[in-house]
NURO-937399 format. One record per residue (C-alpha): residue number from 0; residue in one letter; x, y, z. Coordinates in nm, 3 decimals, m for minus. Layout:
N
{pt NUM, 'A', {X, Y, Z}};
...
REM end
This chain:
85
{pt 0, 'X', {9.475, m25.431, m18.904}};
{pt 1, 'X', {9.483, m25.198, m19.230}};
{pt 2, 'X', {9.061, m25.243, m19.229}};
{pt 3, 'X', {9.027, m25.114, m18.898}};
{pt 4, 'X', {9.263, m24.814, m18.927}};
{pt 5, 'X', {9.044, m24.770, m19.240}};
{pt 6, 'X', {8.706, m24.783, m19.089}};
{pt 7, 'X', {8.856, m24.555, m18.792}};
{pt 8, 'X', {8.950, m24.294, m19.043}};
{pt 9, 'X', {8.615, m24.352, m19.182}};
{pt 10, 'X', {8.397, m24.302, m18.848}};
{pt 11, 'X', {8.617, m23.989, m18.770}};
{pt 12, 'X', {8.601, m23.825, m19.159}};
{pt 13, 'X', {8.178, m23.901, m19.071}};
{pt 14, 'X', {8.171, m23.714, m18.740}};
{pt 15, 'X', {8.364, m23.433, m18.840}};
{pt 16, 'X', {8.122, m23.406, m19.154}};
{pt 17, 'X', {7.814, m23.447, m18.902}};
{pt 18, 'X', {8.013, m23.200, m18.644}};
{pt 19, 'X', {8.032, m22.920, m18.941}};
{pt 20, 'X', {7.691, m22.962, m19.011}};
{pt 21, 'X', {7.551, m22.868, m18.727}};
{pt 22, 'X', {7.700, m22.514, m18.749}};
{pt 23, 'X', {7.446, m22.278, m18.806}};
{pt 24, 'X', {7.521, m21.895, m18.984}};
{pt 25, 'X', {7.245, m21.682, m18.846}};
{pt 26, 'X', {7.170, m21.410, m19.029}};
{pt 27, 'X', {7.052, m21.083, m18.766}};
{pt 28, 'X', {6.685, m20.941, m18.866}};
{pt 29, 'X', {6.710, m20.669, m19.106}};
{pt 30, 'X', {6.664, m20.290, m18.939}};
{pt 31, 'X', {6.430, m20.045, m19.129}};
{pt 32, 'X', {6.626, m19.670, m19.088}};
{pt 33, 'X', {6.461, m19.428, m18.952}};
{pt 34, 'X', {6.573, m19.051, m18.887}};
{pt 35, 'X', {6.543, m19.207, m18.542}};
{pt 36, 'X', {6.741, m19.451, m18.573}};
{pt 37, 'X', {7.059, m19.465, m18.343}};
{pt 38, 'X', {7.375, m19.606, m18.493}};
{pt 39, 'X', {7.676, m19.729, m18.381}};
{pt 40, 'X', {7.875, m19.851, m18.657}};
{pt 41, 'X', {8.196, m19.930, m18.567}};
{pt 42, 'X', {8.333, m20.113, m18.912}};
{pt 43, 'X', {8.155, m20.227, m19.264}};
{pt 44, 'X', {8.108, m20.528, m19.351}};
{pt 45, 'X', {7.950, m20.538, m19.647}};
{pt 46, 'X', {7.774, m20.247, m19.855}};
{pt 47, 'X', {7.473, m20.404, m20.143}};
{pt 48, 'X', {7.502, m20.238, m20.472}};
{pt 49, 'X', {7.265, m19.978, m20.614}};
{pt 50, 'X', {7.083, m20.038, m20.890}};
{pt 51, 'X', {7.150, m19.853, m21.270}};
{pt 52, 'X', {6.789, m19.669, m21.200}};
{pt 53, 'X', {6.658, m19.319, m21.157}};
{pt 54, 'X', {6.501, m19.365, m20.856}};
{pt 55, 'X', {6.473, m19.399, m20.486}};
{pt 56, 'X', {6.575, m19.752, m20.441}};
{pt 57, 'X', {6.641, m20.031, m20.144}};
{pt 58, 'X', {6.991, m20.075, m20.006}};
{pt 59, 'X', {7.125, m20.270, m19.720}};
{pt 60, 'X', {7.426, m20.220, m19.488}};
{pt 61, 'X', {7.595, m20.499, m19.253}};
{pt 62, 'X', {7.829, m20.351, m19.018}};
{pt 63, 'X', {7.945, m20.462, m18.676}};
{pt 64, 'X', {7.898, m20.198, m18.384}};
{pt 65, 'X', {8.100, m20.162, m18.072}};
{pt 66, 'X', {8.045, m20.452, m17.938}};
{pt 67, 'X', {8.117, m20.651, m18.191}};
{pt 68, 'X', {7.764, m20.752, m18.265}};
{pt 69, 'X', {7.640, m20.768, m18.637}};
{pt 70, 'X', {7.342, m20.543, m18.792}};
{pt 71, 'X', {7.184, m20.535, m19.129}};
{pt 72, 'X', {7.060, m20.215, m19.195}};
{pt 73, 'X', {6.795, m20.163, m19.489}};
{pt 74, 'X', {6.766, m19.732, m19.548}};
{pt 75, 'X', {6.672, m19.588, m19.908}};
{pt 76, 'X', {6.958, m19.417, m20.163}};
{pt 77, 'X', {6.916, m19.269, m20.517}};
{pt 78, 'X', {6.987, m19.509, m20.766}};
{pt 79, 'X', {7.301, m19.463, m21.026}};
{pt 80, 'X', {7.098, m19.429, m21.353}};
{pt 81, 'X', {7.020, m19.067, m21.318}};
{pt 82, 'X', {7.219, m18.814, m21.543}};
{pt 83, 'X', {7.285, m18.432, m21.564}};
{pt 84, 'X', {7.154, m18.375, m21.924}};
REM end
């Protein structure tokens, strides 16, 4: 009796495993801004840091908009690594 409340546990433990597995996390396309560009950020998610340069460099956005759905936004920033002196 113990071995087949064992092997039960076993087969359950396995399709859970299999069950997780078969989530996928898509990722939404990245958006190029634009001075066109329309936004409608409702909250930030996640903000990528800028780099230590003196430069016009890549960041990226991901923020949810109205309706809940989630954007990654790619636009250009100055970099940190410029001083006054």
């Amino acid at each position: 009796m113990k071995r087949l409340i064992a092997l039960a546990l076993m087969g359950l433990s396995t399709l859970a495993m299999a069950d997780g597995s078969n989530v996928t996390h898509s990722q939404p396309a990245v958006e190029h801004y634009t001075y066109a560009t329309d936004l409608d950020i409702a909250k930030v998610i996640n903000l990528s840091p800028v780099d230590d340069v003196c430069a016009v460099v890549p960041a990226k956005m991901t923020y949810e908009d109205h309706q809940g759905k989630r954007h990654v936004l790619e636009y250009s920033v100055m970099g940190n690594g410029c001083t006054n002196g």
